[in-house]
PQR file of N, CA, C, O and H, with PARSE charges and radii, in Angstrom:
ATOM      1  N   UNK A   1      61.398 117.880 199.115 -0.4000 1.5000
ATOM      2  CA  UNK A   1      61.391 117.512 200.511 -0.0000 2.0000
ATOM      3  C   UNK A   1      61.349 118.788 201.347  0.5500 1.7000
ATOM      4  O   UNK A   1      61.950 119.802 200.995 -0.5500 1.4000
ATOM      5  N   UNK A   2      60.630 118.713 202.452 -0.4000 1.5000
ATOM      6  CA  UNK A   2      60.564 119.771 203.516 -0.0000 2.0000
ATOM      7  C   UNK A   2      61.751 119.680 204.446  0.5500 1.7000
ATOM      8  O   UNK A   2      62.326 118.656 204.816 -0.5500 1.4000
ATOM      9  H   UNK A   2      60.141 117.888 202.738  0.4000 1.0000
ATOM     10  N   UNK A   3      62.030 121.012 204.777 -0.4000 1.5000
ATOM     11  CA  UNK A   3      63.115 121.229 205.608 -0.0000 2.0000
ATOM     12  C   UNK A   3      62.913 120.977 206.841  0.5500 1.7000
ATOM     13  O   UNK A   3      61.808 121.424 207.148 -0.5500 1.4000
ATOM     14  H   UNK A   3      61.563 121.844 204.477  0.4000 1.0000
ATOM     15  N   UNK A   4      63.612 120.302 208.028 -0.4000 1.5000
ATOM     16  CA  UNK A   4      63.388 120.107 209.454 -0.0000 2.0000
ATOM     17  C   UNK A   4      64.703 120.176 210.349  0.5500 1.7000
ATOM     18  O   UNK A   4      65.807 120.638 210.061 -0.5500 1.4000
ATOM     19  H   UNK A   4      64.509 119.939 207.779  0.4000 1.0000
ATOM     20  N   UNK A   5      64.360 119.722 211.241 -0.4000 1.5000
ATOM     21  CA  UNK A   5      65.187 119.676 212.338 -0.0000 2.0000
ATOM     22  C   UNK A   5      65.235 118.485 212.539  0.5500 1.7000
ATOM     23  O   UNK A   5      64.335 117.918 211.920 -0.5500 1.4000
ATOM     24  H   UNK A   5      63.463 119.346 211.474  0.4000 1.0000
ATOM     25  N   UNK A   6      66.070 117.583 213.308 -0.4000 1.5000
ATOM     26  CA  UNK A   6      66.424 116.450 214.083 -0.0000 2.0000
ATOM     27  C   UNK A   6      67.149 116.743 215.146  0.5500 1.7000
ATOM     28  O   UNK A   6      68.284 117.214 215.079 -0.5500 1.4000
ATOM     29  H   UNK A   6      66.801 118.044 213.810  0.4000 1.0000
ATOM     30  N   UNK A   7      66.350 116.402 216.527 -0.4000 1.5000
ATOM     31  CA  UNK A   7      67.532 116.481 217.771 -0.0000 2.0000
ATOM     32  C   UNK A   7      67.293 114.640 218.079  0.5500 1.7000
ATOM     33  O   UNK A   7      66.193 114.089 218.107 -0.5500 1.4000
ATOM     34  H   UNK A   7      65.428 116.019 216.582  0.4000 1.0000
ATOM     35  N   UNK A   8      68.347 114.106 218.240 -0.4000 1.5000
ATOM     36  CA  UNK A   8      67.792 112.988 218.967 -0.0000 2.0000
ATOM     37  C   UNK A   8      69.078 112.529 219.838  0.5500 1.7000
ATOM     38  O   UNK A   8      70.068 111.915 219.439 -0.5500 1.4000
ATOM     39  H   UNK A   8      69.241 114.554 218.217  0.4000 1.0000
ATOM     40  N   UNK A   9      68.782 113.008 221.157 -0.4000 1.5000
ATOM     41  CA  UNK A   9      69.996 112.544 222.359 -0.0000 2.0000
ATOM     42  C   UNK A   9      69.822 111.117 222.061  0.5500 1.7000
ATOM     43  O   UNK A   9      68.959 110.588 221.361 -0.5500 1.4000
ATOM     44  H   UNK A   9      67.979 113.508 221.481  0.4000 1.0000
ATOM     45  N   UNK A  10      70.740 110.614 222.678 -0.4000 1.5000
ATOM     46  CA  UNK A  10      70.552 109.145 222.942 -0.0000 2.0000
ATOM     47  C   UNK A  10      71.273 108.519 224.016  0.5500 1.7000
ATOM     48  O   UNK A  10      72.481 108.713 224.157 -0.5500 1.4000
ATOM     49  H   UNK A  10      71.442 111.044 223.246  0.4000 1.0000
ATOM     50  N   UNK A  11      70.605 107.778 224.782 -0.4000 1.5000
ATOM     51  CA  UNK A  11      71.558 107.032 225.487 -0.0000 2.0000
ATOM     52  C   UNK A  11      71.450 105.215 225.425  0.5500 1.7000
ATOM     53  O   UNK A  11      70.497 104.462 225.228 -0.5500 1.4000
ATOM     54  H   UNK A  11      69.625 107.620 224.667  0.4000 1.0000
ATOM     55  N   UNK A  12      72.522 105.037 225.624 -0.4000 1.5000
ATOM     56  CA  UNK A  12      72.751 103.692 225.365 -0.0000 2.0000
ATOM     57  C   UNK A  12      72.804 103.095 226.978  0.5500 1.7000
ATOM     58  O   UNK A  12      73.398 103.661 227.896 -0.5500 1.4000
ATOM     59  H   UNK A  12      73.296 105.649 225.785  0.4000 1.0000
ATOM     60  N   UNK A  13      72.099 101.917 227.082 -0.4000 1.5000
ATOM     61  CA  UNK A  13      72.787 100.897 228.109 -0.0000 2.0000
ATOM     62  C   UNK A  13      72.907  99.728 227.751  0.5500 1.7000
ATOM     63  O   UNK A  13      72.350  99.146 226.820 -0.5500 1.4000
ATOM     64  H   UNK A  13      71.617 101.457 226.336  0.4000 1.0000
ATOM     65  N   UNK A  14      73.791  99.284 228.638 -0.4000 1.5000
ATOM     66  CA  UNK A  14      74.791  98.247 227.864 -0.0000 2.0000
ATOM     67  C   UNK A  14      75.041  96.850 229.296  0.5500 1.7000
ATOM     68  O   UNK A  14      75.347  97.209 230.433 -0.5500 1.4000
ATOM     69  H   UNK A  14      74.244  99.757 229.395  0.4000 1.0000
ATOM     70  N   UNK A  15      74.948  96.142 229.129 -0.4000 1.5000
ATOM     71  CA  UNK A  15      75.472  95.105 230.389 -0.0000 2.0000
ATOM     72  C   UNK A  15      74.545  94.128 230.965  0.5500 1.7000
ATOM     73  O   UNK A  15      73.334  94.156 230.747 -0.5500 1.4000
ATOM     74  H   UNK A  15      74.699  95.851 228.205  0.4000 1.0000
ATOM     75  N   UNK A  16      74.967  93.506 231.495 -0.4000 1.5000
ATOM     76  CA  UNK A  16      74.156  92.754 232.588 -0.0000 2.0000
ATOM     77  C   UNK A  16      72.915  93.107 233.135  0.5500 1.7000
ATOM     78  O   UNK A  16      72.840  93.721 234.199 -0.5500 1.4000
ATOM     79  H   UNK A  16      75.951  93.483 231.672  0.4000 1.0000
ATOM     80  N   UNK A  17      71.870  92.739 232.439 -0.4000 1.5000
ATOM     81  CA  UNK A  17      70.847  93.972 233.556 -0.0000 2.0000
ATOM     82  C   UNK A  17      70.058  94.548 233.096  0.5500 1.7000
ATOM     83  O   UNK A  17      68.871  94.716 233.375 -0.5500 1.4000
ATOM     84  H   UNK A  17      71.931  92.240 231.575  0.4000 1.0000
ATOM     85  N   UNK A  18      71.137  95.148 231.799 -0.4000 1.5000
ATOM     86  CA  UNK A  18      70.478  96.246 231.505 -0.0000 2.0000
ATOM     87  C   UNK A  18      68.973  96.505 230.474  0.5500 1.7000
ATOM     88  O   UNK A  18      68.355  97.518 230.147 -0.5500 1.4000
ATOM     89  H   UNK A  18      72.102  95.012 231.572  0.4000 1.0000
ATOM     90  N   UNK A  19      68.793  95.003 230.186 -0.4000 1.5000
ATOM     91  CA  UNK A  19      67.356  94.894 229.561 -0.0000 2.0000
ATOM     92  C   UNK A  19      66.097  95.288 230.652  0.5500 1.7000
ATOM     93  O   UNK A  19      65.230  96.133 230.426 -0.5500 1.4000
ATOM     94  H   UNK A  19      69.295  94.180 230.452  0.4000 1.0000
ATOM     95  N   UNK A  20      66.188  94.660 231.592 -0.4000 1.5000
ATOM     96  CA  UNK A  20      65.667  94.738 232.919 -0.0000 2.0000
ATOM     97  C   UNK A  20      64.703  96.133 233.283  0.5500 1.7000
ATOM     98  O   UNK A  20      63.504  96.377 233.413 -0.5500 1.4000
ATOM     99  H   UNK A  20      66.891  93.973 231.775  0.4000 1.0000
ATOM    100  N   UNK A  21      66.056  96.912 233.364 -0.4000 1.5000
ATOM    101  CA  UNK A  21      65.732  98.409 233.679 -0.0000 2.0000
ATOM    102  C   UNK A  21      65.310  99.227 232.671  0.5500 1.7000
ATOM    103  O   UNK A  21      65.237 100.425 232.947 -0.5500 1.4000
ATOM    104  H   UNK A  21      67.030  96.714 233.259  0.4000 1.0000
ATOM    105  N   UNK A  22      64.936  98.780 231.277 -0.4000 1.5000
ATOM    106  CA  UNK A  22      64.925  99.377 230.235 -0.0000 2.0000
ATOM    107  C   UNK A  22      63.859 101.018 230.637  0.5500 1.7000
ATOM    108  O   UNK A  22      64.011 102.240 230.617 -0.5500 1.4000
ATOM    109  H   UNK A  22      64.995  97.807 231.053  0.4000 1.0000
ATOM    110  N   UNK A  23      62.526  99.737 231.054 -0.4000 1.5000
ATOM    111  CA  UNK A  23      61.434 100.849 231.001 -0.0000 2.0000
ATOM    112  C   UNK A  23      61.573 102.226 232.148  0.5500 1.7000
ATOM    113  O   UNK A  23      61.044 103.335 232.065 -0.5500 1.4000
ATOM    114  H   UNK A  23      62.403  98.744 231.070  0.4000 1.0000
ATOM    115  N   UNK A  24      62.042 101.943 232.696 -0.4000 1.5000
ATOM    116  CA  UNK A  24      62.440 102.876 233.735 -0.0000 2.0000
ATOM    117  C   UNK A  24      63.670 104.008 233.261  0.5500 1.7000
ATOM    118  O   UNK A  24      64.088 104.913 233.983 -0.5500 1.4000
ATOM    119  H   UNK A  24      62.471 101.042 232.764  0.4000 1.0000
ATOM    120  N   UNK A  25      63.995 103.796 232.267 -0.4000 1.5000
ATOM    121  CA  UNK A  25      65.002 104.939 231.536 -0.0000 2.0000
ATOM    122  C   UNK A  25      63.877 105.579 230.606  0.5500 1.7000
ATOM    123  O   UNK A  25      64.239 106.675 230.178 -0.5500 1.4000
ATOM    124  H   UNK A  25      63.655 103.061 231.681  0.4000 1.0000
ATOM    125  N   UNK A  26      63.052 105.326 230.327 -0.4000 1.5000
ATOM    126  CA  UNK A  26      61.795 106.112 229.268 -0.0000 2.0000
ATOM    127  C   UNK A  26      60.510 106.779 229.524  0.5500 1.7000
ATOM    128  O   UNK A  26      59.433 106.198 229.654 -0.5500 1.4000
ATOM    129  H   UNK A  26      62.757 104.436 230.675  0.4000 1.0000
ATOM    130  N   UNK A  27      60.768 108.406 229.604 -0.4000 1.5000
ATOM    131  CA  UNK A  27      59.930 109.097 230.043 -0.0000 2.0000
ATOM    132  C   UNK A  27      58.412 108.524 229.491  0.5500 1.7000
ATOM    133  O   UNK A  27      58.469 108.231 228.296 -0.5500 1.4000
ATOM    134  H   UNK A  27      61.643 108.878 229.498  0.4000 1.0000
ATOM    135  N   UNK A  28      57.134 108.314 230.079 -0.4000 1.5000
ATOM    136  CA  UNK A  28      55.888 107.986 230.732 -0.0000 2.0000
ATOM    137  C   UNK A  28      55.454 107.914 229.271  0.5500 1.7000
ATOM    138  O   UNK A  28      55.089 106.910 228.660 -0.5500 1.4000
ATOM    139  H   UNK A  28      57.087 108.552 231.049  0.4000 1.0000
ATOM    140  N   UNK A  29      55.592 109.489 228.710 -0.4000 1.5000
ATOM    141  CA  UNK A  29      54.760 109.765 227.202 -0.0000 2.0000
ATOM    142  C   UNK A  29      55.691 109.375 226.211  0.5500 1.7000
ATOM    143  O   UNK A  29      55.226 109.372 225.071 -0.5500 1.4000
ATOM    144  H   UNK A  29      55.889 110.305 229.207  0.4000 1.0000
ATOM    145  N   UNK A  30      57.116 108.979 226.352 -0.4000 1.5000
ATOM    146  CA  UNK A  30      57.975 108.747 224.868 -0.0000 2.0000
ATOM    147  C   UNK A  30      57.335 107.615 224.272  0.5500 1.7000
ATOM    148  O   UNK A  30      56.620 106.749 224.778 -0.5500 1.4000
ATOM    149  H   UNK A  30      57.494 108.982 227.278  0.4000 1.0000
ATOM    150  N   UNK A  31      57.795 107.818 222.900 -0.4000 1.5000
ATOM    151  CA  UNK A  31      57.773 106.873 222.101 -0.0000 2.0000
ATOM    152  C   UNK A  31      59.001 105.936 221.994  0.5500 1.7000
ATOM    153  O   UNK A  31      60.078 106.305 222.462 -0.5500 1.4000
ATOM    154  H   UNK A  31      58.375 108.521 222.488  0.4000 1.0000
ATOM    155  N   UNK A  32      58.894 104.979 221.514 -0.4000 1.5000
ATOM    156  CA  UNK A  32      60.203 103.728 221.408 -0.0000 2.0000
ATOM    157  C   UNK A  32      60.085 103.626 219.858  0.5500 1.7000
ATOM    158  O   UNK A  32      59.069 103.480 219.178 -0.5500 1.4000
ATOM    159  H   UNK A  32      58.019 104.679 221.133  0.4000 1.0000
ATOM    160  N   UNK A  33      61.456 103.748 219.456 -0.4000 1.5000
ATOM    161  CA  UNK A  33      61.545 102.896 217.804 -0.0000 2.0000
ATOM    162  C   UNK A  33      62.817 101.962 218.072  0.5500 1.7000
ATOM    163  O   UNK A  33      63.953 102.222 218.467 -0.5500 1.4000
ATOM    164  H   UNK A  33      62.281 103.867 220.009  0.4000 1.0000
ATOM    165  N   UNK A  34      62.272 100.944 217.754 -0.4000 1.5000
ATOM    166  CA  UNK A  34      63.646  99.950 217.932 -0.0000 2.0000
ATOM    167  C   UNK A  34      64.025  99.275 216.370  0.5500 1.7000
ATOM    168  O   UNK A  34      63.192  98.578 215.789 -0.5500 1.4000
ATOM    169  H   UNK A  34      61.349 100.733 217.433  0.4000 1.0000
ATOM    170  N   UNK A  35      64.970  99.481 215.953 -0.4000 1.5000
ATOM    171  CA  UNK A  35      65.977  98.967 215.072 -0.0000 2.0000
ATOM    172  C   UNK A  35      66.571  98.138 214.979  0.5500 1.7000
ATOM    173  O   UNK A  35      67.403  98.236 215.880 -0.5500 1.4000
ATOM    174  H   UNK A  35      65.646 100.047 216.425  0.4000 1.0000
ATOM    175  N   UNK A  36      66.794  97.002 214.270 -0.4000 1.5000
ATOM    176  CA  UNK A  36      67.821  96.182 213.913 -0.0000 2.0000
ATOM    177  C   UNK A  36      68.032  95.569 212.766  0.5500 1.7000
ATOM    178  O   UNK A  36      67.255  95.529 211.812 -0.5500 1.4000
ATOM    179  H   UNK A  36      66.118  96.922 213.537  0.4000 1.0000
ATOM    180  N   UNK A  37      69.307  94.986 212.867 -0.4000 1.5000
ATOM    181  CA  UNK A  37      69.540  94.361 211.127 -0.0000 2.0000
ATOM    182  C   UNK A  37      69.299  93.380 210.886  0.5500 1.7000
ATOM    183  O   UNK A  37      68.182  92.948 210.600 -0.5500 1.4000
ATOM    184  H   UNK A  37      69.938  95.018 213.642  0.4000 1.0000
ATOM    185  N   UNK A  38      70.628  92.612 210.968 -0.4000 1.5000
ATOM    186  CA  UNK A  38      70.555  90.853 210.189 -0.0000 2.0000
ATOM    187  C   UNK A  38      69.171  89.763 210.734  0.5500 1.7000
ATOM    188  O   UNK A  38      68.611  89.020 209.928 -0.5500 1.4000
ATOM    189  H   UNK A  38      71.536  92.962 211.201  0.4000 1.0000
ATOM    190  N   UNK A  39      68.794  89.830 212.125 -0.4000 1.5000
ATOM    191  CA  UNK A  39      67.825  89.121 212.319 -0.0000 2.0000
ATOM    192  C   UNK A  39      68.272  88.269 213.914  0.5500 1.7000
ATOM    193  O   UNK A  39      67.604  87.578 214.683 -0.5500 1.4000
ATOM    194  H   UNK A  39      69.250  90.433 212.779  0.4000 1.0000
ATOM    195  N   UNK A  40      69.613  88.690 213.922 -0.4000 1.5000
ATOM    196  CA  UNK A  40      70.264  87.729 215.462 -0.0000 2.0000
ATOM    197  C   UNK A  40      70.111  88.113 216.555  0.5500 1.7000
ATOM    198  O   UNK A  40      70.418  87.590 217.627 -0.5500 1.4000
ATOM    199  H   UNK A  40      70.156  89.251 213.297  0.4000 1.0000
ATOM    200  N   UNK A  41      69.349  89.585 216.197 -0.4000 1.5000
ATOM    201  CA  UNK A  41      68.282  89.846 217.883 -0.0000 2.0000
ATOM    202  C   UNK A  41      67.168  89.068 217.768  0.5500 1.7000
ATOM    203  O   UNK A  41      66.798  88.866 218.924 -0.5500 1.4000
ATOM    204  H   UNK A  41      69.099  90.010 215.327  0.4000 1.0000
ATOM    205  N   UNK A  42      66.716  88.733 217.303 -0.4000 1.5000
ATOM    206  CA  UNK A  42      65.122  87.755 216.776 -0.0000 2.0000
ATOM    207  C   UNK A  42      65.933  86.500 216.930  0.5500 1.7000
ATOM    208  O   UNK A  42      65.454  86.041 217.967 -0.5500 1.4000
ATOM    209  H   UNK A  42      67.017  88.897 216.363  0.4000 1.0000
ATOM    210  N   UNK A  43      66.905  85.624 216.521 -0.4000 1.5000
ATOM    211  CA  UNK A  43      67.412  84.481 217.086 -0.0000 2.0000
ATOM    212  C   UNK A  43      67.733  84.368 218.276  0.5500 1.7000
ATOM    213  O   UNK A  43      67.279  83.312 218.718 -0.5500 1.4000
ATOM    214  H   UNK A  43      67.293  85.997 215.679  0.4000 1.0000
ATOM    215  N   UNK A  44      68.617  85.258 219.447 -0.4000 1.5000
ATOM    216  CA  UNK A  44      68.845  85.268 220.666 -0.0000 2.0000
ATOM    217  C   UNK A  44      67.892  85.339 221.267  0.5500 1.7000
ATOM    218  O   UNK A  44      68.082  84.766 222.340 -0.5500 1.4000
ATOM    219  H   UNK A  44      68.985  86.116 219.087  0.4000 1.0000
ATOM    220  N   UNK A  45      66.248  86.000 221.155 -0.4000 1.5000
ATOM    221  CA  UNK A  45      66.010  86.319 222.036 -0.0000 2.0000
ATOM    222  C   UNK A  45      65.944  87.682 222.561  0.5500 1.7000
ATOM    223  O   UNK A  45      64.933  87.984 223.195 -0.5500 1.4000
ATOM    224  H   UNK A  45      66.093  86.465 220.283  0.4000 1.0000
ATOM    225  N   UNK A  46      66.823  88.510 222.404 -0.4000 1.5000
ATOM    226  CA  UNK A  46      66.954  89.664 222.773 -0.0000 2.0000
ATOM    227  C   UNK A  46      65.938  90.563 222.200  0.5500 1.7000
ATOM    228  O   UNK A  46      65.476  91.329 223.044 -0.5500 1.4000
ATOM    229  H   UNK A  46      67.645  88.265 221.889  0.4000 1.0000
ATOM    230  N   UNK A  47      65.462  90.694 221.033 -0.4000 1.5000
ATOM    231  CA  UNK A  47      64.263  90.906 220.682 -0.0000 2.0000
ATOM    232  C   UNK A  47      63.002  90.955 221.430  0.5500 1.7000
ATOM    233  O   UNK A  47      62.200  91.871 221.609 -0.5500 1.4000
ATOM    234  H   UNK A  47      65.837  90.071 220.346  0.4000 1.0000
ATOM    235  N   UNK A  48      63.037  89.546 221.881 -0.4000 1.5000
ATOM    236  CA  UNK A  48      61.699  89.575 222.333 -0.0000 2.0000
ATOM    237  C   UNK A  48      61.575  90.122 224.252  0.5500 1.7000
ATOM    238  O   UNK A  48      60.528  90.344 224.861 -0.5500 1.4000
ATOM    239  H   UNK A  48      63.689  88.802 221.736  0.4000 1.0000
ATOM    240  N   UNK A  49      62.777  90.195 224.715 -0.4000 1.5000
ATOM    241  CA  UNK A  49      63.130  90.591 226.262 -0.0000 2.0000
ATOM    242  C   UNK A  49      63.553  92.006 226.270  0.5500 1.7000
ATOM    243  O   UNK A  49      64.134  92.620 227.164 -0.5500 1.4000
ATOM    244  H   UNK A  49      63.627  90.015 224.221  0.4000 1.0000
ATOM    245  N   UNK A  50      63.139  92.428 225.057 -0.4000 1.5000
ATOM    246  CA  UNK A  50      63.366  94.186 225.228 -0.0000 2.0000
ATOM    247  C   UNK A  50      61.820  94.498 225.146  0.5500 1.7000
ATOM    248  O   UNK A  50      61.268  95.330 225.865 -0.5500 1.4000
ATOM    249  H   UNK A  50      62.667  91.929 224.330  0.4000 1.0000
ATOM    250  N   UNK A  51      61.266  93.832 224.311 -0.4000 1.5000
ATOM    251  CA  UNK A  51      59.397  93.847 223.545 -0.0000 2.0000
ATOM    252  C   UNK A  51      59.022  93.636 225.548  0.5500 1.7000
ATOM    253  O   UNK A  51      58.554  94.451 226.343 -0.5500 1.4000
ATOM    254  H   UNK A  51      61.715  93.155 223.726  0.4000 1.0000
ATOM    255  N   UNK A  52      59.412  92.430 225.714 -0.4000 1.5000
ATOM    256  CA  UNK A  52      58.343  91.988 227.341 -0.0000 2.0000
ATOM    257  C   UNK A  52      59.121  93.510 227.988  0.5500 1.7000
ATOM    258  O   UNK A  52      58.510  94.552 227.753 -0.5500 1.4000
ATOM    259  H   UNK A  52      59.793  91.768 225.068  0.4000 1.0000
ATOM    260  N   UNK A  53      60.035  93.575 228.538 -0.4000 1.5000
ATOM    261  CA  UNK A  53      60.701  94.953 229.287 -0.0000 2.0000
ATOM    262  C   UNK A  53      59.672  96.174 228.716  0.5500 1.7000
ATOM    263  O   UNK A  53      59.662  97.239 229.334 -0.5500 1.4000
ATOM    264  H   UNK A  53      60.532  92.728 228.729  0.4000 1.0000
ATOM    265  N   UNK A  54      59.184  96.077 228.045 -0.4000 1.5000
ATOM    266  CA  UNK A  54      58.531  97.677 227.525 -0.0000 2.0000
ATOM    267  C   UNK A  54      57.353  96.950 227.389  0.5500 1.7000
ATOM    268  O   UNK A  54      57.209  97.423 226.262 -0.5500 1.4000
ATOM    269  H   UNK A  54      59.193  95.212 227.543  0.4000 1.0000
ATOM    270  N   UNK A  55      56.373  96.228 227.509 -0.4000 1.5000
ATOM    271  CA  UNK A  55      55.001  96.298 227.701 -0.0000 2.0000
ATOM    272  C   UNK A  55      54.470  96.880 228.933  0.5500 1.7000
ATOM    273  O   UNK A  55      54.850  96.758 230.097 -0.5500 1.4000
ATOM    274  H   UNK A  55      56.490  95.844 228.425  0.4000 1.0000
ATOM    275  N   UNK A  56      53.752  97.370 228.547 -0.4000 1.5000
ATOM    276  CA  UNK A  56      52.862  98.492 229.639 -0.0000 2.0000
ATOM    277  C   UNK A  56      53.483  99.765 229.721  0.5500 1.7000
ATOM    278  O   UNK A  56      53.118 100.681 230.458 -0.5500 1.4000
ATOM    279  H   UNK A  56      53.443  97.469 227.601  0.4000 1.0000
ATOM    280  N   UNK A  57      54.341  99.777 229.011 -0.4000 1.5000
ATOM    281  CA  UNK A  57      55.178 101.695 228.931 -0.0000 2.0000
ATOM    282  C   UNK A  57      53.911 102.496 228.387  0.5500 1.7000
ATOM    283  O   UNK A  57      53.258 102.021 227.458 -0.5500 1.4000
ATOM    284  H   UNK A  57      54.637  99.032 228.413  0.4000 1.0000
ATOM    285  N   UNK A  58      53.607 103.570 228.901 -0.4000 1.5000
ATOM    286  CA  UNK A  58      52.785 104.632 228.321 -0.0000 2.0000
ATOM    287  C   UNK A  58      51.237 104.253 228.446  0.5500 1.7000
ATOM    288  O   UNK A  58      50.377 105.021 228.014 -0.5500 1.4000
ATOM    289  H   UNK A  58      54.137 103.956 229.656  0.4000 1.0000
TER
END
C-alpha cells in the first residue's frame, strides 16, 4: 500500500432544518460521499431528502 495523507474536517448539522440548508454548507466544486448502515435512512426517508437537498450541487 502507498503512503498518504488524510485531512478530512467535518462538520455536522443536526436539527430541524437542517436537511434544508444542506447544499448551502458545500463549497460549489466539493464532492459529497454519504454513508450509512442498517438501511433506516432508506426507510425514513431521510435518504432520499438529503439526495433531493443536493441535486443541482456543482
Amino acid at each position: 500500500m502507498n503512503n498518504f495523507n488524510l485531512h478530512t474536517p467535518t462538520r455536522i448539522l443536526f436539527g430541524k432544518g437542517a436537511i434544508a440548508g444542506l447544499r448551502e454548507q458545500i463549497p460549489h466544486d466539493a464532492r459529497v460521499l454519504i454513508t450509512y448502515g442498517g438501511g433506516s435512512v432508506k426507510k425514513t426517508g431521510v435518504l432520499d431528502q438529503v439526495l433531493d437537498a443536493l441535486k443541482g450541487h456543482g
